[in-house]
C-alpha angles and dihedrals in degrees: 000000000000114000123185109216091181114116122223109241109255109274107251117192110249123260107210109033102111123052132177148193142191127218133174127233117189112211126204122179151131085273104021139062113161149068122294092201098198117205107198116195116187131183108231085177125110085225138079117236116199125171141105105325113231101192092175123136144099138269130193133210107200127179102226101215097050102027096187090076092084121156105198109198116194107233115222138154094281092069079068108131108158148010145042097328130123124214092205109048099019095229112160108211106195133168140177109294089014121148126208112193124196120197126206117174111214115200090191093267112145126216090275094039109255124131117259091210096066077073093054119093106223127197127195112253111247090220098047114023091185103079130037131223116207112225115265119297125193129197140188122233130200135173141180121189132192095208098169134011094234091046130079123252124280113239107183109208108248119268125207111227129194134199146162103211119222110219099204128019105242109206099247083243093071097031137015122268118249127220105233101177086069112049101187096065091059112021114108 
C-alpha cells in the first residue's frame, strides 16, 4: 500500500482575477442629453466565482483642463446593468470570461452642483445655426468596485473621455443627425 504524506498549500483566493475598466458614452437624442459612464468588470479567472455580490466603491468624473471640477458618484448594486446578478438575493454568477457592467448616467452636475457646462465654449454649427456644439472636453474617469467580500478590490485603470457637447435636439428633418459616437465628425 502507497500512502502520500505530502500536505496540499493552504488555498488562498486569488488576487487578480477580476479586472476591470471605465469608459464614457455620450448620448444625444429627442429624449437624452448626457453621459452613460460604463464600469466593466471581467473575470479573467478558470474558475466560477459565485456569493453575495458587493458591488460598493467609488467612481470619479474629473475635466482635464481644470481638475478641480470633479463629480464623485457612489457606486452601489442599483448601477447594475448587465450580467448574473441578482437584485434579491444579491448573488454574483460569474464564470470564466463573464462581464458585469455597471451603469451610472451623468447629466454634467459636479460634486457642488453646479453644471459643468457652464464651463464649455459653444459655437453655433455652420450647417445648422440652430443648435450649438461646445469645443472638445476631455475627463478623466476612475473607478474602484468591491465585487465580493473575499476579492480585492477592482480598481479600473483610468480612462480619458471627449466630448462637444450639443446644446438642443434638432429633429433630423430640419437639420442633419450627428453622429455622436464618433466627435471628430461633428466637433467644431
Amino acid at each position: 500500500m502507497i500512502s502520500c504524506e505530502e500536505s496540499l498549500p493552504p488555498y488562498q483566493d486569488p488576487t487578480d482575477a477580476l479586472t476591470g475598466s471605465v469608459r464614457g458614452r455620450y448620448t444625444y437624442t429627442a429624449t437624452e442629453n448626457n453621459v452613460k459612464i460604463d464600469i466593466i468588470i471581467v473575470n479573467t479567472f478558470d474558475e466560477t466565482f459565485e456569493a453575495e455580490g458587493i458591488l460598493e466603491g467609488r467612481a470619479t468624473i474629473t475635466l482635464q483642463r481644470d481638475q478641480s471640477v470633479v463629480k464623485t458618484v457612489d457606486i452601489t448594486p442599483s448601477l447594475w446593468a448587465n450580467g448574473d446578478y441578482n437584485p434579491a438575493t444579491r448573488v454574483l454568477h460569474m464564470d470564466p470570461g463573464d462581464t458585469l457592467r455597471l451603469m451610472y448616467t451623468w447629466f454634467f452636475d459636479d460634486d457642488s452642483g453646479e453644471d459643468v457646462r457652464d464651463r464649455f465654449l459653444y459655437v453655433k454649427q455652420p450647417s445648422c445655426t440652430l443648435r450649438s456644439i461646445s469645443l472638445e472636453e476631455a475627463f478623466f474617469l476612475r473607478a474602484n468596485v468591491k465585487v465580493y467580500d473575499k476579492a480585492p478590490e477592482v480598481a479600473a485603470p483610468q480612462a480619458l473621455f471627449s466630448i462637444c457637447h450639443v446644446d438642443v435636439w434638432i429633429p433630423p428633418q430640419v437639420c442633419l443627425s450627428l453622429d455622436v459616437e464618433e466627435p471628430r465628425s461633428y466637433c467644431p
